[in-house]
C-alpha positions in Angstrom: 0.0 0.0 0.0 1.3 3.7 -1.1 2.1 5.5 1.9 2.4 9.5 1.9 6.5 8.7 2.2 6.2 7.3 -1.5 4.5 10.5 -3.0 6.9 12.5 -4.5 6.4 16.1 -5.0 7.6 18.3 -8.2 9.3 21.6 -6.9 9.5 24.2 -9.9 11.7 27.1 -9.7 12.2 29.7 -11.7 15.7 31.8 -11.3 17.0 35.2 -12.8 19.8 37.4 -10.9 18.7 35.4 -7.6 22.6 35.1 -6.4 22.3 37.3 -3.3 19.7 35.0 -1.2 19.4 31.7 -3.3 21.7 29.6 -1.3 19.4 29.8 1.7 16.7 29.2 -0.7 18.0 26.2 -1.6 19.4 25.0 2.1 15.8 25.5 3.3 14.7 23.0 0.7 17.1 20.4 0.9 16.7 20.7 4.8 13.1 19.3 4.6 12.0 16.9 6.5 10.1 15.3 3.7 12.6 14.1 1.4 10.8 12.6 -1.7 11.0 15.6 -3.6 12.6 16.7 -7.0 13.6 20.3 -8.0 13.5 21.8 -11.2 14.9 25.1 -12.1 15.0 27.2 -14.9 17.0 30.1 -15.5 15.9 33.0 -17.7 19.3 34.6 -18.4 21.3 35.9 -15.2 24.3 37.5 -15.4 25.3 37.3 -11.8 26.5 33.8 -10.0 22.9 32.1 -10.2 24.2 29.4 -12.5 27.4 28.4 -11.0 25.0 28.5 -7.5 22.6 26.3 -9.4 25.2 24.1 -11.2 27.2 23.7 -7.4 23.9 22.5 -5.9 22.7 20.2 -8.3 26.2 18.1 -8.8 26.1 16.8 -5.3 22.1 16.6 -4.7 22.3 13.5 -6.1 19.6 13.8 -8.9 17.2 15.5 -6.7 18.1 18.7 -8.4 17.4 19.4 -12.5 18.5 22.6 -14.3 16.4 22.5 -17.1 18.3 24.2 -20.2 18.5 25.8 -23.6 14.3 25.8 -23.0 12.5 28.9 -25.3 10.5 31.5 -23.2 10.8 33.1 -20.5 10.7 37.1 -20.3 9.4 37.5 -17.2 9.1 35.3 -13.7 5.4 34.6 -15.0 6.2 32.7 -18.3 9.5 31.4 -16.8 7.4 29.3 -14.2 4.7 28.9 -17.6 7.7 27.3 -19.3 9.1 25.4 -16.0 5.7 24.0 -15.5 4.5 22.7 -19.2 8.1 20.8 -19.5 7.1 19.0 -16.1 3.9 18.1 -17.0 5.3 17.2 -20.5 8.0 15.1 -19.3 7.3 13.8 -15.7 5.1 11.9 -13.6 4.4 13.4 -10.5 1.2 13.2 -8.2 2.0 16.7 -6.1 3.6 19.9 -7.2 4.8 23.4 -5.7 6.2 26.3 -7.4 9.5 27.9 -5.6 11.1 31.3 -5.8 14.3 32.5 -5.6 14.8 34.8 -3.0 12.5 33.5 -0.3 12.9 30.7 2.6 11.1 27.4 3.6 10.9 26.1 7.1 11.2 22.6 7.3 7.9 21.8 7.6 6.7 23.3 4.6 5.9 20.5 2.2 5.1 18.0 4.6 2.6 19.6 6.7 1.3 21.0 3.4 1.2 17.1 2.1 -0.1 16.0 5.5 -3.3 18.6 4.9 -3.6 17.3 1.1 -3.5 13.4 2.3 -6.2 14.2 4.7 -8.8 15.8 2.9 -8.2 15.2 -1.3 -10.4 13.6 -3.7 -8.0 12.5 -6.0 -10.6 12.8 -8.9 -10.9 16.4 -8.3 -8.7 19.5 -8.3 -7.2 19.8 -4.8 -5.0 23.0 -3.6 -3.6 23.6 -0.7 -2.0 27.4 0.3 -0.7 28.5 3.8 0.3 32.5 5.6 4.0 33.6 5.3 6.0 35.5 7.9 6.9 38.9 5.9 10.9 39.5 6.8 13.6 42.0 5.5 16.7 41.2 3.8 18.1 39.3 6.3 14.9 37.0 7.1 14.2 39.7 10.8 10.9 39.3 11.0 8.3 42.1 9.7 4.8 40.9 10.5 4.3 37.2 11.5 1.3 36.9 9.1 1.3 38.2 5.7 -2.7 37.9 6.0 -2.4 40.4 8.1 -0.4 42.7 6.5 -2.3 42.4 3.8 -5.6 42.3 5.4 -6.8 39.5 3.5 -9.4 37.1 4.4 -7.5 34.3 2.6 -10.9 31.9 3.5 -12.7 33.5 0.6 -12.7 31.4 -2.0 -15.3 32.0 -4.3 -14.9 32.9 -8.3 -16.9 36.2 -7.8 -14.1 37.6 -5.3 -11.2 35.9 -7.0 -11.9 37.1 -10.4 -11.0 40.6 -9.2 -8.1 39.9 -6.3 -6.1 36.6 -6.1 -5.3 36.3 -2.5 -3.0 33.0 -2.5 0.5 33.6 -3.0 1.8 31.1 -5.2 5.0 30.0 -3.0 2.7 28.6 -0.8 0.9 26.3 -2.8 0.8 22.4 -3.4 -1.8 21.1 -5.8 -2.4 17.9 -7.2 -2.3 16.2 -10.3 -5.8 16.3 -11.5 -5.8 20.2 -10.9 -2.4 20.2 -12.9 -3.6 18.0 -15.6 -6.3 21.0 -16.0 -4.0 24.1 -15.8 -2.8 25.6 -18.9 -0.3 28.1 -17.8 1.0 28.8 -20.7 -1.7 31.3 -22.1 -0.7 34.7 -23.0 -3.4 35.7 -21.1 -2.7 34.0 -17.7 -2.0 37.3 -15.3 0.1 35.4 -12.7 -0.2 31.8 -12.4 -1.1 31.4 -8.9 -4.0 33.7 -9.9 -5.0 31.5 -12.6 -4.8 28.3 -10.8 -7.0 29.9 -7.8 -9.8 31.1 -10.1 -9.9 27.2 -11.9 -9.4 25.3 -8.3 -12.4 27.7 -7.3 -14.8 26.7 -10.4 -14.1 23.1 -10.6 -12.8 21.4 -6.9 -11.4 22.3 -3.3 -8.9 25.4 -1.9 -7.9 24.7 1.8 -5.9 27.3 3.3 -3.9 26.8 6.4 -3.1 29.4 8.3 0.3 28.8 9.1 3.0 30.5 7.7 5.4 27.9 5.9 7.6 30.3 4.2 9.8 33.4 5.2 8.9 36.0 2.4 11.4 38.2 1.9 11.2 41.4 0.9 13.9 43.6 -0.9 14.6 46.1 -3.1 14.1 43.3 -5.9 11.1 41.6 -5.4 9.0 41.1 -8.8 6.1 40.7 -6.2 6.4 42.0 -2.6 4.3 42.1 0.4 3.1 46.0 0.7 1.3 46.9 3.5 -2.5 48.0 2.6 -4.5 50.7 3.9 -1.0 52.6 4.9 -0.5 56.1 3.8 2.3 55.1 1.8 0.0 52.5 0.0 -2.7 54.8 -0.9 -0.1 57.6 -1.8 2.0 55.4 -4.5 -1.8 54.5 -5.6 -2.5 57.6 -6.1 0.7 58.9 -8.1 -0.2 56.1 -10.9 -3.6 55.9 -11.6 -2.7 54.8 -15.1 -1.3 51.5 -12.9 -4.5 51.0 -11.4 -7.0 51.2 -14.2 -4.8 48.9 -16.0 -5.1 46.0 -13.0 -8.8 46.5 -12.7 -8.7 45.6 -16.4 -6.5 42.7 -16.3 -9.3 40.4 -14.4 -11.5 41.2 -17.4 -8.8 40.1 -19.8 -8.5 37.0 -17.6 -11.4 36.2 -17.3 -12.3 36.0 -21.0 -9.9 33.6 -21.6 -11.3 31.4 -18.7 -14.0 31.5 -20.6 -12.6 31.0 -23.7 -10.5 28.0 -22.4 -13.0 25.8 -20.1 -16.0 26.8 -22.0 -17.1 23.2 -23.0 -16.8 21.9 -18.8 -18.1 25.3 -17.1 -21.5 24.7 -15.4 -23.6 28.1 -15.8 -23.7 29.6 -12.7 -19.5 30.2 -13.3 -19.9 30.7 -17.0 -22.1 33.8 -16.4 -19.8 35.4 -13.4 -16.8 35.2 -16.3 -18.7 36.1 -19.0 -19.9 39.7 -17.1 -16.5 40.2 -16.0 -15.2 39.7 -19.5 -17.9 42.5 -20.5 -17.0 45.2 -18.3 -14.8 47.3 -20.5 -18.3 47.3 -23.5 -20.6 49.1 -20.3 -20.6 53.0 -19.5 -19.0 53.9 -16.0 -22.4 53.4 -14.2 -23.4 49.9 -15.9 -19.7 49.2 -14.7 -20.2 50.1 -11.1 -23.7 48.4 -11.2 -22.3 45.2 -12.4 -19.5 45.1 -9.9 -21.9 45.3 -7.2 -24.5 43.2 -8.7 -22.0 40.1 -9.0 -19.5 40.6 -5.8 -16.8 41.8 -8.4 -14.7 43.5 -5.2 -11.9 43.6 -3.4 -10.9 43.1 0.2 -10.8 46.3 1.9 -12.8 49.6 2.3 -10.3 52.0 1.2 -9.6 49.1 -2.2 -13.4 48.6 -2.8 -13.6 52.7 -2.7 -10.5 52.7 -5.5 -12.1 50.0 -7.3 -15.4 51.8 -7.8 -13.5 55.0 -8.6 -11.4 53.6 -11.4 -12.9 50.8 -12.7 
């Protein structure tokens, strides 16, 4: 009988100037406790030490660490993980998967207390996705705020399409999903917005999101981050808002771009409760300012927040 020991988990990460803090990175992975894992990593082009880190660490992991190279793609850290992820799924046979970043760091726990929560509850014959809190730290992992649900001030239990057509609130470092949800995913699409995003918004439509609220991970924040932790509802959140509106009409649009091709995508397996919430977020951008505002409100199109709902309705 397969025990949870025997399930071994694909860890994709994707790797560009990450020199300063991917050493720890990489310590806090092979220091798990759960040891039936396999990591692959692409990189999209560094010209610092990344690849001579990599190269280092994968010569004496004894197979348990893949550079995947000369792949085409790649551009940003969204279609370097797109083109981590379709080569795994291509090429390997895995029942669990996480995505990794660079620059961050994973208590030991992490993947199996994540595995543990997976085992306990899946349905292996339906999409299953499992994301926990982070502890928010500085450059040199000091703690800034214990729960980056809090520092956020998200209610990470919402789960429903409505809310996370307009605001993802699962940070994609945190995640483990299994292979029926990966067998679904098709990351690839110019019109994902972030991955994690994606995969929240089909996990939501077709099977289970269980949070735990936990932090696994140490997210660091630096002056590099391609996605950082910022504190909302702080003056200096709404000030920086407010110098580039341009910014924020453009990712109250994005949804509506992502949600068409949602649509577009799982349009022969969406029931039609779900294929009428994407279809009326696809439509936004056709209505008047007022029709927008309306149908925002009418369909739980909104954000977490006071001060974002208030932005939301201004700009969208």
């Amino acid at each position: 009988m397969k025990t949870i020991e025997d399930e071994q988990v694909a860890i994709m990460m994707a790797t560009y100037n990450g020199a300063n803090f991917i050493r720890e990175q990489l310590d806090s992975i092979v220091e798990q406790t759960y040891a039936n894992w396999k990591l692959f990593v692409r990189d999209d082009g560094s010209t610092d030490e990344t690849m001579s880190i990599l190269e280092e660490y994968q010569q004496k992991s004894g197979g348990k660490i893949v550079i995947l190279k000369e792949l085409p793609g790649g551009g940003s850290a969204n279609a370097n993980f797109a083109v981590i992820w379709k080569w795994v799924k291509e090429n390997e046979d895995f029942s669990y998967y996480m995505f990794c970043d660079q620059d961050d760091y994973w208590l030991e726990d992490k993947v199996k207390n994540s595995l543990d929560i997976m085992k306990m509850n899946e349905d292996v014959n339906k999409p299953f996705l499992i994301h926990t809190d982070l502890k928010v730290v500085d450059d040199n992992l000091n703690v800034i705020c214990d729960s980056f649900a809090k520092y956020r001030n998200l209610n990470m239990n919402i789960q429903d399409l409505n809310h996370l057509l307009i605001q993802n609130n699962i940070t994609g470092c945190t995640m483990l999903w299994n292979r029926t949800l990966n067998d679904m995913l098709y990351l690839d699409n110019k019109s994902v917005a972030m991955h994690d995003w994606w995969m929240s918004t089909v996990t939501s439509m077709f099977g289970t999101i269980i949070y735990i609220p936990t932090a696994t991970i140490l997210y660091r924040q630096h002056l590099e981050n391609v996605v950082g932790a910022t504190e909302v509802n702080s003056f200096g959140f709404i000030m920086k808002r407010l110098k580039n509106l341009e910014h924020v009409k453009h990712t109250l649009y994005i949804p509506q771009v992502q949600a068409k091709a949602l649509l577009q995508v799982y349009k022969d397996v969406l029931d039609n409760d779900n294929r009428k919430i994407l279809e009326k977020m696809s439509e936004l951008r056709k209505k008047n300012k007022c029709k927008r505002i309306f149908t925002i409100l009418k369909y739980h199109y909104l954000k977490q927040g006071m001060i974002q709902i208030i932005g939301e309705i201004l700009f969208i």
